[in-house]
Short mmCIF file of the C-alpha atoms (twelve columns), coordinates in Angstrom:
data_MODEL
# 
_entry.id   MODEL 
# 
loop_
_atom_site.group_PDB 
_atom_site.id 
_atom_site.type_symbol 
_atom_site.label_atom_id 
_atom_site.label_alt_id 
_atom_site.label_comp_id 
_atom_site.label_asym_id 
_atom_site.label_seq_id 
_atom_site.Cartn_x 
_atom_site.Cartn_y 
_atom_site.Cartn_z 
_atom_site.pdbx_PDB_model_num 
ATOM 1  C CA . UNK A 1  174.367 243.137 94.198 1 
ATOM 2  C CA . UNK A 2  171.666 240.962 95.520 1 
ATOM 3  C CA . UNK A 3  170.840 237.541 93.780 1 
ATOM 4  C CA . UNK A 4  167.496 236.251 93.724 1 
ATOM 5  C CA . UNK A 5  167.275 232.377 93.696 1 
ATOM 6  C CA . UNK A 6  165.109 230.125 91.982 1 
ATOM 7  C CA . UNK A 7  165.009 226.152 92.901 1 
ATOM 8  C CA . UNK A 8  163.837 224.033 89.682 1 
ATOM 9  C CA . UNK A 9  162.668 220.463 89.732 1 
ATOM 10 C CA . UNK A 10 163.221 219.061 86.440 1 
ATOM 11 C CA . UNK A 11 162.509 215.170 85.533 1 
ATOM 12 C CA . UNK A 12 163.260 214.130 82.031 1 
ATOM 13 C CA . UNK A 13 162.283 211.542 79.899 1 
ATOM 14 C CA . UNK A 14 165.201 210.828 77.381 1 
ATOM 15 C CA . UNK A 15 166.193 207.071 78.071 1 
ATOM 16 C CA . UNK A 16 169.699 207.280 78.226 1 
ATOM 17 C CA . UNK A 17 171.689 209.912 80.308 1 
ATOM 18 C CA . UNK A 18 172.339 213.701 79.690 1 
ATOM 19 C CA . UNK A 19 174.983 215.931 81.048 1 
ATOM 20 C CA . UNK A 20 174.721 219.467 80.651 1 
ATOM 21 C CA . UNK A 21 173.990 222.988 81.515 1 
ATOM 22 C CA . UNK A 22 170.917 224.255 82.199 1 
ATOM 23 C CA . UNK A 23 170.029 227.916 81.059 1 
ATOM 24 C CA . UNK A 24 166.958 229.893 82.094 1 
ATOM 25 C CA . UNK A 25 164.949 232.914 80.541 1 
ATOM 26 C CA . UNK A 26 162.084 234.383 82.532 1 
ATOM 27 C CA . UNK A 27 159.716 236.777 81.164 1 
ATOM 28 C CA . UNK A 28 156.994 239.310 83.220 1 
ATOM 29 C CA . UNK A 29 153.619 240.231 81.795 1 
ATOM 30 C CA . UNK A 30 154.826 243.210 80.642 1 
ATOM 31 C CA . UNK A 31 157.616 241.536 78.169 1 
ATOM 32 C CA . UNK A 32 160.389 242.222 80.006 1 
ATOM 33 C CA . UNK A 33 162.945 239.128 80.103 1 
ATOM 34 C CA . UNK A 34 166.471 238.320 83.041 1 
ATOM 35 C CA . UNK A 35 168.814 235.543 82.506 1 
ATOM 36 C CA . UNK A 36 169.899 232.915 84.636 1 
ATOM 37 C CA . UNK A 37 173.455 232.643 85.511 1 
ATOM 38 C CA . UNK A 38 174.890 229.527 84.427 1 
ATOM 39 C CA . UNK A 39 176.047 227.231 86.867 1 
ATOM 40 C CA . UNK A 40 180.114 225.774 86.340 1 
ATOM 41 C CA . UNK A 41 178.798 222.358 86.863 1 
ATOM 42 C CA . UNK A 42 177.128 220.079 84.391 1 
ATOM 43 C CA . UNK A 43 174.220 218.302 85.473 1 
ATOM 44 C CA . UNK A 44 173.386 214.524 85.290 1 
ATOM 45 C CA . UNK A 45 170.041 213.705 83.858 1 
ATOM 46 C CA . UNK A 46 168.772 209.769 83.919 1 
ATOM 47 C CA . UNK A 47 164.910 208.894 82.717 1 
ATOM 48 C CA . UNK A 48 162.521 209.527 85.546 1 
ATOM 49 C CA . UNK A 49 164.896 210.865 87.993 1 
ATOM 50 C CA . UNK A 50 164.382 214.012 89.632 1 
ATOM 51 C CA . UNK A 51 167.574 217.058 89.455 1 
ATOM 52 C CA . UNK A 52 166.732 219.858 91.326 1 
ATOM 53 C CA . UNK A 53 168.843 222.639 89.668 1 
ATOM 54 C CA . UNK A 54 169.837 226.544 92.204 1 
ATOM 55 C CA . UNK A 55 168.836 229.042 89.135 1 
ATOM 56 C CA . UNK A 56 170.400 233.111 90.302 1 
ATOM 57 C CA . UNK A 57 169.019 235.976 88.869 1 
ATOM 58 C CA . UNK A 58 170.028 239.104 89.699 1 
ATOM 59 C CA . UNK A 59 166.724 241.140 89.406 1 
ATOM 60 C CA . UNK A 60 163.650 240.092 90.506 1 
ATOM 61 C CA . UNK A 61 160.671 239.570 88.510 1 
ATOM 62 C CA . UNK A 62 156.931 239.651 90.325 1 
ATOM 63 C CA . UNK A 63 154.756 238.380 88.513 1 
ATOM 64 C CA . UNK A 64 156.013 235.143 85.761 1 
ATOM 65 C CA . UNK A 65 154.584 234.995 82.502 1 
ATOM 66 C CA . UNK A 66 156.656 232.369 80.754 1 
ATOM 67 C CA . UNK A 67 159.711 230.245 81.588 1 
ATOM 68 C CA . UNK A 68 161.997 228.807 78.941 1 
ATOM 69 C CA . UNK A 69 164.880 226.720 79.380 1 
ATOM 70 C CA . UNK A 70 167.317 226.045 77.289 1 
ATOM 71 C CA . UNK A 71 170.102 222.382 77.585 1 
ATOM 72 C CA . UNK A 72 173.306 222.882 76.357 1 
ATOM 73 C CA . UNK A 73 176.422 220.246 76.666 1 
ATOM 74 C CA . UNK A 74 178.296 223.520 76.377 1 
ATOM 75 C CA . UNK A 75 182.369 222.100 76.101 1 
ATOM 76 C CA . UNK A 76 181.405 218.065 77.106 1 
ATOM 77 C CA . UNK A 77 182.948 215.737 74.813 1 
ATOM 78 C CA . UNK A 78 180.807 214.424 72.291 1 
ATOM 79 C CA . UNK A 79 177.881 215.061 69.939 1 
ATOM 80 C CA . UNK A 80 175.016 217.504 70.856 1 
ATOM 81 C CA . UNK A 81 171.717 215.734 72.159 1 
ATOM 82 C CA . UNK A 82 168.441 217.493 73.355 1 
ATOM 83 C CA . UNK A 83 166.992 216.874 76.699 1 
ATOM 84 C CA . UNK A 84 163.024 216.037 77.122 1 
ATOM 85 C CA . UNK A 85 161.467 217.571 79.580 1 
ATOM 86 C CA . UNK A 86 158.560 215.629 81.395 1 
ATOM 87 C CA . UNK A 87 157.847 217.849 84.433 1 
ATOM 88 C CA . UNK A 88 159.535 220.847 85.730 1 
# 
């Protein structure tokens, strides 16, 4: 099976630090939506820095209408938090 590989840049602007997973739904013109497959490792995200995230897919879609992500601390310790996206 071939796996098509997307590179995301994500800063965030939460003030104190994140871990998590990263999940990620993209969607064609024509509605038709593929799944990211989640990476094993949680990701560290501090205020203003940069975390480039390796997103695989495997179909590939031509022409991206939308792009949704979705933060999950998945089985971290401790309570659930949301993650504030400033650029991606």
């Amino acid at each position: 099976f071939a796996v098509y590989n997307y590179l995301l840049d994500i800063t965030t602007w939460n003030k104190s630090i994140r871990r998590g997973f990263i999940q990620v739904k993209i969607t064609d013109y024509n509605g038709n939506t593929i799944e990211s497959e989640m990476n094993n490792e949680a990701s560290t995200f501090q205020q203003y820095k940069r975390v480039k995230i390796l997103t695989g897919f495997y179909q590939d879609i031509e022409k991206i209408s939308k792009i949704s992500l979705t933060f999950s601390t998945k089985t971290l310790i401790g309570p659930k938090h949301k993650l504030r996206i400033l650029q991606m």
